[in-house]
Structures are given as structure tokens and as C-alpha cells.
C-alpha positions in Angstrom: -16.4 -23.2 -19.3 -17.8 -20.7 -17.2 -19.4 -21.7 -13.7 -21.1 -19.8 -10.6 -19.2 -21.1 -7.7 -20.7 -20.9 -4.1 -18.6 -18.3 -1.7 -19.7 -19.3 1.5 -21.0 -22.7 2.9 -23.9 -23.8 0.3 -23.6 -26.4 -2.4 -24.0 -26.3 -6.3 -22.2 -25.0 -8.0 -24.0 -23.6 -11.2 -21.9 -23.9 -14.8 -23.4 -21.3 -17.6 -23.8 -22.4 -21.2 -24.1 -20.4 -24.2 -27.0 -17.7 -24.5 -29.1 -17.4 -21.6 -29.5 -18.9 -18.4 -32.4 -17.8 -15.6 -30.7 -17.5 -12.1 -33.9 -18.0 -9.2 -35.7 -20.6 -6.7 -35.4 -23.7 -9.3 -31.4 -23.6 -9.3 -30.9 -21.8 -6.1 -32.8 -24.4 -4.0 -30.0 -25.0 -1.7 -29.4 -22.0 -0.5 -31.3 -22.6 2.7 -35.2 -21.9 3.4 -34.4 -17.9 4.9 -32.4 -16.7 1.5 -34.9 -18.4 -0.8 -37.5 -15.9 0.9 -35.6 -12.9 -0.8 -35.0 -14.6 -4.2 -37.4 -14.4 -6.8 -38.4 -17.4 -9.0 -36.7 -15.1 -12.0 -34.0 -13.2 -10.2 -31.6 -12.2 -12.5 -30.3 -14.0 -16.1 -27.1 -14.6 -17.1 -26.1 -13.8 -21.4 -23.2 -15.7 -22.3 -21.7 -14.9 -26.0 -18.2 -16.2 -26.8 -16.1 -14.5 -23.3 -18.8 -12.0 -22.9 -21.0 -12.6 -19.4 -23.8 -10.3 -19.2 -25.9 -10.4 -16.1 -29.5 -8.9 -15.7 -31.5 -8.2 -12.9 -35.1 -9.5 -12.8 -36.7 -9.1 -9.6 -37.8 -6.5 -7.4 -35.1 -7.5 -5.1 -31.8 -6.2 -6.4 -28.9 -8.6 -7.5 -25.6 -7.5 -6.2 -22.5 -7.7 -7.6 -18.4 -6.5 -7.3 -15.0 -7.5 -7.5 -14.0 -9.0 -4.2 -13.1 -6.2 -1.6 -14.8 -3.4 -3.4 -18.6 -2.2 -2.5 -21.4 -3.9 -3.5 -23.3 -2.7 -6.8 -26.6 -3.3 -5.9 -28.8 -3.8 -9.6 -32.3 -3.1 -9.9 -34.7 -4.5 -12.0 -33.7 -4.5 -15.6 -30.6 -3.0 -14.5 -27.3 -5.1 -16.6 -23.5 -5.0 -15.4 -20.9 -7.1 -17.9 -18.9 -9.7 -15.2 -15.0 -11.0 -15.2 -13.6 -13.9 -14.3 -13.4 -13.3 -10.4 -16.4 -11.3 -9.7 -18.6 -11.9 -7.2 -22.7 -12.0 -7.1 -25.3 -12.2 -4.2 -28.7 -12.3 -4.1 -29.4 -11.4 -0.9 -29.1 -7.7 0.4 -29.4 -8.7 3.7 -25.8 -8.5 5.5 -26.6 -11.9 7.7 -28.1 -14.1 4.2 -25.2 -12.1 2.3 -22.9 -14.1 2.8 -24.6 -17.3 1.7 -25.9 -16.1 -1.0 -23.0 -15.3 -3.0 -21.3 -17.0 -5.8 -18.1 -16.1 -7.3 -18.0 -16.4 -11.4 -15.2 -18.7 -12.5 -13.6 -19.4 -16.1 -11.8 -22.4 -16.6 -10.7 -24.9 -19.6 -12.4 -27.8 -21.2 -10.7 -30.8 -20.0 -10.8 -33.5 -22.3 -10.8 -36.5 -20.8 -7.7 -39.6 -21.9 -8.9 -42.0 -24.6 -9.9 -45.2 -23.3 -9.8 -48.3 -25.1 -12.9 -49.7 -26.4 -12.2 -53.5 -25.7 -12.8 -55.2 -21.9 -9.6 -54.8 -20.6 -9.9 -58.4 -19.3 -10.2 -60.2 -23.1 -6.2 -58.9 -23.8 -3.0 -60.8 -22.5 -0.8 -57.8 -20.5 2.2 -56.9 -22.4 5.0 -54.7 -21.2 5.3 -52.4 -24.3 5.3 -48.6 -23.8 2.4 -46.4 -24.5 2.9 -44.2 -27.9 3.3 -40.6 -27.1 0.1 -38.5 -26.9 -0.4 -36.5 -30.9 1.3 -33.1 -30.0 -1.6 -30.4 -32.0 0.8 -28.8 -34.2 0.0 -24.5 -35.5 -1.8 -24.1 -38.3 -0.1 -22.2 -41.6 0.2 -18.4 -41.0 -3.5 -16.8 -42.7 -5.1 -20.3 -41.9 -7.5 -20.9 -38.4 -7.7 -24.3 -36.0 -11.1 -25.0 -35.1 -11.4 -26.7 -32.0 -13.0 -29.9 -31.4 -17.0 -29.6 -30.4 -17.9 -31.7 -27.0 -20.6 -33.7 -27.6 -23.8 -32.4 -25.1 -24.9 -34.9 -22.5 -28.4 -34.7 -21.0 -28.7 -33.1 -17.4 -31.2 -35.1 -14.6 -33.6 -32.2 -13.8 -33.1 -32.3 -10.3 -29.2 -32.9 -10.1 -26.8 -31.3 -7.5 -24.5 -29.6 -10.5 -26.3 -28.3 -13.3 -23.2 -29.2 -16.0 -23.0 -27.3 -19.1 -20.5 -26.4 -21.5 -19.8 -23.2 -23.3 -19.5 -25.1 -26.3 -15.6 -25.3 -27.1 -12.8 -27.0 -26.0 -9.9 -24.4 -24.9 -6.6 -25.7 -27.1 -3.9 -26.5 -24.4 -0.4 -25.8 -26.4 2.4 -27.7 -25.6 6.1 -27.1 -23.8 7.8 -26.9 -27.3 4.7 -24.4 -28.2 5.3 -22.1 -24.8 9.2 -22.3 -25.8 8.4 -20.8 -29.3 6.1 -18.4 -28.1 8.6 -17.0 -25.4 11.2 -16.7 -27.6 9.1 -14.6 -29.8 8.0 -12.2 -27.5 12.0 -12.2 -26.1 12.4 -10.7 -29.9 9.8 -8.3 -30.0 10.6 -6.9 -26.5 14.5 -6.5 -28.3 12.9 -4.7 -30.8 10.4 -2.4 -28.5 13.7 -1.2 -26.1 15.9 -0.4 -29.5 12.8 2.1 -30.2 12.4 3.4 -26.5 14.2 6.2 -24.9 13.8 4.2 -21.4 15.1 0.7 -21.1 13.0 -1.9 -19.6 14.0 -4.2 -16.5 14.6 -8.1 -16.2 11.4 -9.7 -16.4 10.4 -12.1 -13.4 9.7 -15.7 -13.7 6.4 -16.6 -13.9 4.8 -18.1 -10.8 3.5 -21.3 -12.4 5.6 -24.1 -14.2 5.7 -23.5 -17.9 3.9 -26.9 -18.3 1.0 -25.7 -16.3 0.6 -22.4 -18.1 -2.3 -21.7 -21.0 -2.7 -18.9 -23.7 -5.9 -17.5 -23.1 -5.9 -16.0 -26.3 -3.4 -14.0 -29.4 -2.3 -10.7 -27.4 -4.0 -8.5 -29.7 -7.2 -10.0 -29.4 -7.4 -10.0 -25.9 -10.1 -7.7 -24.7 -10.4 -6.0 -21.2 -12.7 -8.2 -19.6 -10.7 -11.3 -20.9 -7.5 -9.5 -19.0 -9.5 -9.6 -15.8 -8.5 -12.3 -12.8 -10.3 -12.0 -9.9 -10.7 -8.0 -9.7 -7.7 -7.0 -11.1 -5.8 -6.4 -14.2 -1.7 -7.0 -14.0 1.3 -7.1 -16.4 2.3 -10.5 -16.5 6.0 -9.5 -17.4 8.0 -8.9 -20.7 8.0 -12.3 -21.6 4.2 -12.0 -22.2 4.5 -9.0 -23.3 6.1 -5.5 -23.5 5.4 -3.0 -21.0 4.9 0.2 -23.3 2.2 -2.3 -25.2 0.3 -3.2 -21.9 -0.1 0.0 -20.8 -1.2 1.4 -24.3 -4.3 -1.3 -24.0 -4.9 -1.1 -20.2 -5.5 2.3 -20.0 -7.0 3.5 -16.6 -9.7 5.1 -18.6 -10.3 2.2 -21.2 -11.1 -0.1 -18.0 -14.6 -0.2 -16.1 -14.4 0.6 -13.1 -17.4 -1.8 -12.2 -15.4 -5.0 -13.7 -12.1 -4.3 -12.3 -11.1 -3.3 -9.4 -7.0 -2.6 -9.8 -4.7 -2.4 -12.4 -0.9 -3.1 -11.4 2.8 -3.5 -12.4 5.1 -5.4 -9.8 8.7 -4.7 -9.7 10.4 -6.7 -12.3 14.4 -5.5 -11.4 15.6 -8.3 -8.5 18.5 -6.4 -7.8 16.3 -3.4 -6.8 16.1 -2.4 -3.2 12.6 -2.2 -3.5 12.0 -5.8 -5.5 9.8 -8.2 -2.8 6.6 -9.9 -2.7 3.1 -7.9 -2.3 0.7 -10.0 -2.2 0.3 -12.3 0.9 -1.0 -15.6 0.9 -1.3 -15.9 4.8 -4.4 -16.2 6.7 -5.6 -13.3 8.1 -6.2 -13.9 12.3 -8.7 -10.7 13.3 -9.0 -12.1 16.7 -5.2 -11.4 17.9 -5.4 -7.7 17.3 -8.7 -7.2 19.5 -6.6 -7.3 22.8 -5.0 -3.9 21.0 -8.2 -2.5 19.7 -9.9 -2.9 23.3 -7.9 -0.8 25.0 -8.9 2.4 23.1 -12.6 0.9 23.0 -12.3 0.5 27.5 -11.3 4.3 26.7 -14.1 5.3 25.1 -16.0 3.2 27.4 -15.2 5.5 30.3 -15.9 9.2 28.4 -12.5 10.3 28.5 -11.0 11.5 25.4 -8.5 8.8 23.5 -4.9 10.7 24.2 -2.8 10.6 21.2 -0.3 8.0 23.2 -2.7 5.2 23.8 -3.3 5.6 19.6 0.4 5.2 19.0 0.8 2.8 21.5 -2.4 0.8 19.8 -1.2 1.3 16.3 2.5 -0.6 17.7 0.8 -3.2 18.9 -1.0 -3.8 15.0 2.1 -3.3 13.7 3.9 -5.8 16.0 0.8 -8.6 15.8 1.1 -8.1 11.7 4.9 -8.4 11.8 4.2 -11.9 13.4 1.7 -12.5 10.7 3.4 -12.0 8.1 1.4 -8.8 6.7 4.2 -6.3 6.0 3.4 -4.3 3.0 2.0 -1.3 2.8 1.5 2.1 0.5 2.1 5.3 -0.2 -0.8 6.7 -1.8 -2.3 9.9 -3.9 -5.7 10.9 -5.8 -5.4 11.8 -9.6 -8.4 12.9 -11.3 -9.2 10.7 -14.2 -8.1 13.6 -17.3 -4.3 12.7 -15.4 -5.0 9.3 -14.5 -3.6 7.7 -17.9 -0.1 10.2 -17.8 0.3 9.3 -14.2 0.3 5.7 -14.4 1.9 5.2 -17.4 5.2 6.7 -15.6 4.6 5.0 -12.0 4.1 1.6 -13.8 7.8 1.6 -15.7 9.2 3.2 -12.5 7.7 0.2 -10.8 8.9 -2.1 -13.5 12.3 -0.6 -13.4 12.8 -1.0 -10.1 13.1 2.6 -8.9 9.9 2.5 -6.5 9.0 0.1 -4.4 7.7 -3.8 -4.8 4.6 -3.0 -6.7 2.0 -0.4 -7.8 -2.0 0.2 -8.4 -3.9 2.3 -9.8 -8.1 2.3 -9.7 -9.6 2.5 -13.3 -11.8 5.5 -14.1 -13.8 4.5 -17.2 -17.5 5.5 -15.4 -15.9 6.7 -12.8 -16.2 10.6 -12.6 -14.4 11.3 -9.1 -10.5 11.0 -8.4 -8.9 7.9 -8.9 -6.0 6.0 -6.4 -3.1 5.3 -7.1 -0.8 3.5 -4.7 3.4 2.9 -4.8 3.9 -0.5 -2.3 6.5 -1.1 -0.3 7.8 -4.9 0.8 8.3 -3.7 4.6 7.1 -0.9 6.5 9.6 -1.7 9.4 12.3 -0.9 6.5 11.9 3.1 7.3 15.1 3.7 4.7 13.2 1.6 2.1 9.7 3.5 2.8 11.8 7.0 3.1 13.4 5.9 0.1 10.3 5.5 -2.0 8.6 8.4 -0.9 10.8 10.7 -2.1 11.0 8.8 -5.7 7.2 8.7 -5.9 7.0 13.0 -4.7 9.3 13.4 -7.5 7.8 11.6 -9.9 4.0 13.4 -9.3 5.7 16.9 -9.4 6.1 16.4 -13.0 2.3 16.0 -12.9 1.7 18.4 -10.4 0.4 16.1 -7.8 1.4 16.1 -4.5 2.3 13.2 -1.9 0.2 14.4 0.9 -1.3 11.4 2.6 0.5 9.5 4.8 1.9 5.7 5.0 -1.1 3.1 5.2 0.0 -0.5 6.2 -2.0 -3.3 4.6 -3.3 -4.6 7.6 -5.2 -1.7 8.3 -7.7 -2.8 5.2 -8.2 -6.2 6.5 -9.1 -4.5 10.1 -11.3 -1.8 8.4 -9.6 1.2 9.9 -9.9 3.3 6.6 -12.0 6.4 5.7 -15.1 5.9 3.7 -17.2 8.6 2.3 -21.2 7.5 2.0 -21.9 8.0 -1.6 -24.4 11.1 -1.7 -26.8 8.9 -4.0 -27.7 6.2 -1.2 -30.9 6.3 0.4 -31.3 6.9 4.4 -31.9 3.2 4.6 -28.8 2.0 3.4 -26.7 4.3 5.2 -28.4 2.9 8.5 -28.0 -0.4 7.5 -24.4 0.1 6.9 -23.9 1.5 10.6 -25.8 -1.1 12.0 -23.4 -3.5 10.4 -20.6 -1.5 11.4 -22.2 -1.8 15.4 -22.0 -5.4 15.1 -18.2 -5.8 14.3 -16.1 -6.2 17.1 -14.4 -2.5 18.9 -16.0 -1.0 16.0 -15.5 2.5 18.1 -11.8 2.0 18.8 -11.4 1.0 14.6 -13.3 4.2 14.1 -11.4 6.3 16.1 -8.4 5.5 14.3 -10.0 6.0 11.1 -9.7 9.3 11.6 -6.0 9.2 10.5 -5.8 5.9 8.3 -2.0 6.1 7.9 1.0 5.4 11.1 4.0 7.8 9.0 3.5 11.1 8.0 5.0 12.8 4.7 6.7 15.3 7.0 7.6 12.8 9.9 9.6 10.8 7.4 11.0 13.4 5.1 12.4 15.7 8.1 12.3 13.4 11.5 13.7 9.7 10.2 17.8 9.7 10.8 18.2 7.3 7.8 
């Protein structure tokens, strides 16, 4: 069942049935008088066919649309873009309405609801005798296919809050004995896959959720791209899913669009690694407690004077220190590969990743429609580990010489992102408008001067300060 869920505080969520469905004024009612005054009656349709979702602008006003912290596509009329599961649309340009406007696309199973008895509950005597177990759905012969149960349609009131719709099929939930099997299958074939390799691959991680709570989305070689993509991203789920030198044969940087995924990544699978740890962070990010920081350098600029380099360093400590306290302690090294190289050079960063010889995780950007250089970042777990981050540099530099790339930028923590102290080139197609609009947004953001200033040099280490200056 697919369904557009509201991102910021409006209600109604809208669920997507097979074939088409128009997106404008009659289902988007409650999105407040002010953004119904930039939708269209027809703003944009969405195409649904099997786990493709095709979405179509209609209206003079564009429809917007990205994976979540990427820029906004902006889609003229008749313009299409295919979406993943995680992507997000808005229909509003306008950065105030923006926000309110946008719904995130979300996939999730068919529940079917427990059998209830037919008879009144009240007409039969209570008797303490335990329920028979639920029928466990048991594989189909090998050549022969299970079709799944059809939910029956129900009628919709015309003016109700959730438009309810089904895809059409219930999504087959397998079993614990079912998971078991299928684990222990792909435990064989990764035996068989490292007897072929030259390189041996590491321990895979537990996955995060209970085996009980986990679903096959589909066989792994049916899976397409777009059904790989969560929220944005593409990763390797591990080699009990399935082997690395597989995955990375599919999810080629250049077999993945760059305008329905964001990132494709490997985390460290080896727990014994120095560099195994958690990227991703789950905290909530407090913007407010680094402003006292960011106004000093804006009183600075305040004044005419010239930002000295020690009132940067001693701003960039303090964001260091204040995302210590949160929590936020990964960061990246980071280098540019043009998209000819893209494929070769991930391939090899992803097992290092896996094997444990870089740091906690890696990305890379895809480059299918994407002509200009492509990132690719090695994580570390801890930038205040300067033996850890010293340590990964030097595996990554030696891993691009073989590609002849080299490590030139230096270390960017990940709480430099969520401030917005990064460089970003204006893209040479955007009109005068939008490149106005985008500096008036930029105005209204809090010491937008001081994060600008600093966004001259995104990064607190240097290549050379850590390769020839750190004692470790």
C-alpha cells in the first residue's frame, strides 16, 4: 500500500491505488486557505503500476520533489520523475507554504486484519480451552507461484479525512521458521561466494530489528533499484541478506538515478575493527545551543573588522564541544570521482568498509544522469578520536592512489550539515529569480553571515595538519 503522508503540521494523509490518481484542490483541501492559492485544481498525477510510482506535473506551478536533504527538483508542466519509498513532494515553491505543503511517499504492507467469529459473543457459554495456532502459509513447490489473497474494495465517503485505497495485494508476511530457512540459505551461498573470491568477507552485523518483525520485500534477484530505495538511500543490509560482491554488481553507482536516491552505503560489518561504530544518529538535533558560538563571529562582522583566523578556531571548538554534548560525533573524509571511476572506486571503498579497514561507514552519490563528479565519503565514529581519523585517512589516500585520486579535502564533522556551513555551487541553469530567492532564504536563517564565513573552509582537520602535525 502506498500512501502520501503529510511532512509538516496538516492532516490527511492521502493512500494511492493502482493506475492513476489526480493530486489538486479536491484532495488537498486541508492544506490551509494560503497554499491552496498556489495549487492547481489538476496539479500533478500520480501512475502506480505494480512498485512503480510515476509522478506528473500538471500545472503551471511546478511540483517539487527530492530525497530528504537533497535540493529540490522543481517539475514543470508535463515534466515526470519516478519516486521511492522515502521521497518527498511539495506543492508549493514558496519557502514559507513549503513546508506545509509537503508529503513524504510511504510503502507499507497490507495488514490483514484477525478473523473474528461470526456468532454474538454473548449467545456462547465461556470456556477455558486454548485458541488453535494461527495456519502458518507454507512455500509453494520449486517452478510453482503463490498468489496472494485479493482485499475486497470498500466504498470511500466523498468527503472523508483519509482517502483509503489499496494497491490491490496483500504483501505475504513469512514466518520465523521461514526467515530461519532463508538465512541459512544465504549463510551457504555467502560460503560459496568467499571460496570463489580472492578477498575474504567480514562478520556480518545483526540486523537492527527482531527477526519476527522483519519482511522480504521481494526474491533478491527481482529486486529492482527503486524497490532497494528507503528513504533516500540505498544500503547493504549485510551478508546474511546477501553477499557483498552481488550487491555491488546491482547497485552500481551508475545503474542508480541520481534523482531517486540520494546515497548508496556499506557500514562496517567487522566488530573487532577499530573503526566499527554507529553512524547514523537518532538524536535530536538542538540549532539553538550553537548560536551563542555562531554570534560571536556574526558581532565581528557586525563591527567591519575582518574575522581573525583565531576567533574561527575558537568558534569551530565551541561546535565541536556543543555537538560532543549532543551526541553528533561522526564525521568524513571525503573526495570527488567523476562518474567513468565512480563504479571502480566504490566497489573497493565498500569491501574496505565492510572489512573493517576504514572507518564506521561509507557513501557514495549515484551518477546515472548525473554528468558532474560524484562524492564519495569514508566516516568515522569520532572525530575527537584523532588516531582513529589519522588512521583512516591514510587507509582511504592509499586506497584512491590506485585510482589516481587524491585525498585533498579536509575533515568535515556531521554537524556542520545540519548547521549549513557547507559550500554550494548555484547550478548554472537556474534562473536570476531563484538564485535571489535562495539568498533571501539564506538572510532569514539565524547568523547566516558567521555560517557563511565559515563556509569558506567546510572542514576543522586538514590532510597535511593530520598527516605531518598530529603526534599519534
Amino acid at each position: 500500500m502506498y500512501q502520501l503522508v503529510p511532512a509538516g503540521d496538516s492532516s490527511g494523509t492521502i493512500m494511492l491505488q493502482p493506475g492513476l490518481t489526480f493530486l489538486g484542490r479536491d484532495n488537498l483541501g486541508e492544506l490551509g486557505d494560503k497554499v491552496l492559492v498556489t495549487i492547481h485544481r489538476l496539479h500533478a498525477q500520480v501512475l502506480l503500476e505494480d512498485s512503480s510510482v510515476r509522478l506528473t506535473s500538471l500545472g503551471l506551478n511546478p511540483t517539487g520533489v527530492r530525497c530528504r536533504g537533497t535540493e529540490w527538483r522543481w517539475l514543470a508542466k508535463g515534466e515526470a520523475e519516478m519516486l521511492a519509498d522515502g521521497m518527498e513532494l511539495a506543492f508549493s515553491k514558496s519557502k514559507q507554504l513549503r513546508t506545509q505543503s509537503t508529503f513524504v511517499l510511504r510503502h507499507k504492507p497490507t495488514v490483514r486484519p484477525e478473523a473474528t467469529s461470526k456468532s454474538d459473543p454473548s449467545d456462547q457459554p465461556e470456556r477455558s480451552v486454548k485458541a488453535d495456532p494461527a495456519p502458518v502459509k507454507k512455500r509453494p513447490p520449486a517452478g510453482e507461484t503463490q498468489e496472494p489473497e485479493r482485499k475486497r474494495s470498500k466504498e470511500i465517503p466523498r468527503h472523508a479525512d483519509v482517502i483509503e485505497l489499496s494497491d490491490g495485494e496483500d504483501e505475504l508476511i513469512p514466518n520465523e521458521a521461514q526467515i530461519g530457512a532463508d538465512a541459512e540459505l544465504a549463510r551457504q551461498l555467502e560460503a560459496e561466494q568467499m571460496a570463489s573470491d580472492e578477498h575474504r568477507y567480514a562478520t556480518a552485523r545483526p540486523v537492527a530489528a527482531p527477526a519476527g518483525e522483519r519482511r522480504r520485500v521481494a526474491p533478491l534477484q527481482s529486486r529492482t533499484i527503486l524497490d532497494r530505495i528507503q528513504h533516500g538511500w540505498i544500503s547493504w543490509e549485510g551478508l546474511s541478506v546477501e553477499p557483498l560482491s552481488d550487491w555491488l554488481e546491482v547497485v552500481r553507482p551508475s545503474l542508480v538515478p541520481a534523482h531517486s536516491c540520494a546515497w548508496v552505503a556499506v557500514d562496517n560489518q567487522e566488530r573487532t575493527s577499530p573503526g566499527f561504530g554507529e553512524q547514523r544518529w537518532n538524536g535530536r538535533f538542538d540549532g539553538d545551543a550553537y548560536l551563542t558560538a555562531l554570534a560571536k563571529i556574526e558581532d565581528i562582522i557586525d563591527s567591519g573588522k575582518k574575522v581573525p583566523k583565531a576567533a574561527k578556531q575558537e568558534c569551530v571548538g565551541s561546535l565541536l564541544e556543543t555537538a560532543k554534548q549532543q551526541g553528533l560525533t561522526c564525521g568524513k573524509w571525503m573526495v570527488h570521482v567523476m562518474p567513468g571511476v565512480a563504479d571502480a572506486v566504490w566497489a573497493d571503498v565498500a569491501r574496505a568498509t565492510a572489512e573493517g579497514k576504514l572507518g564506521c561507514s561509507a557513501k557514495v552519490a549515484p551518477t546515472l544522469g548525473k554528468p558532474e563528479a560524484a562524492y564519495c565519503g569514508a566516516y568515522v565514529h569520532d572525530f575527537g578520536n584523532r588516531a582513529e581519523l589519522k588512521r583512516v585517512l591514510v587507509a582511504f589516500q592509499e586506497l584512491m592512489k590506485k585510482h589516481d585520486v587524491k585525498v585533498t579535502a579536509g575533515f568535515k564533522p556531521d554537524v556542520f550539515t545540519h548547521l549549513g556551513i557547507t559550500k554550494k555551487k548555484p547550478q548554472q541553469q537556474q534562473q536570476q529569480k531563484e538564485l535571489e530567492q535562495q539568498q533571501k532564504e539564506l538572510e532569514a536563517t539565524p547568523c547566516w553571515r558567521a555560517r557563511q564565513r565559515l563556509a569558506a573552509t567546510p572542514t576543522v582537520y586538514s590532510v597535511n595538519e593530520v598527516l605531518h602535525e598530529w603526534d599519534v
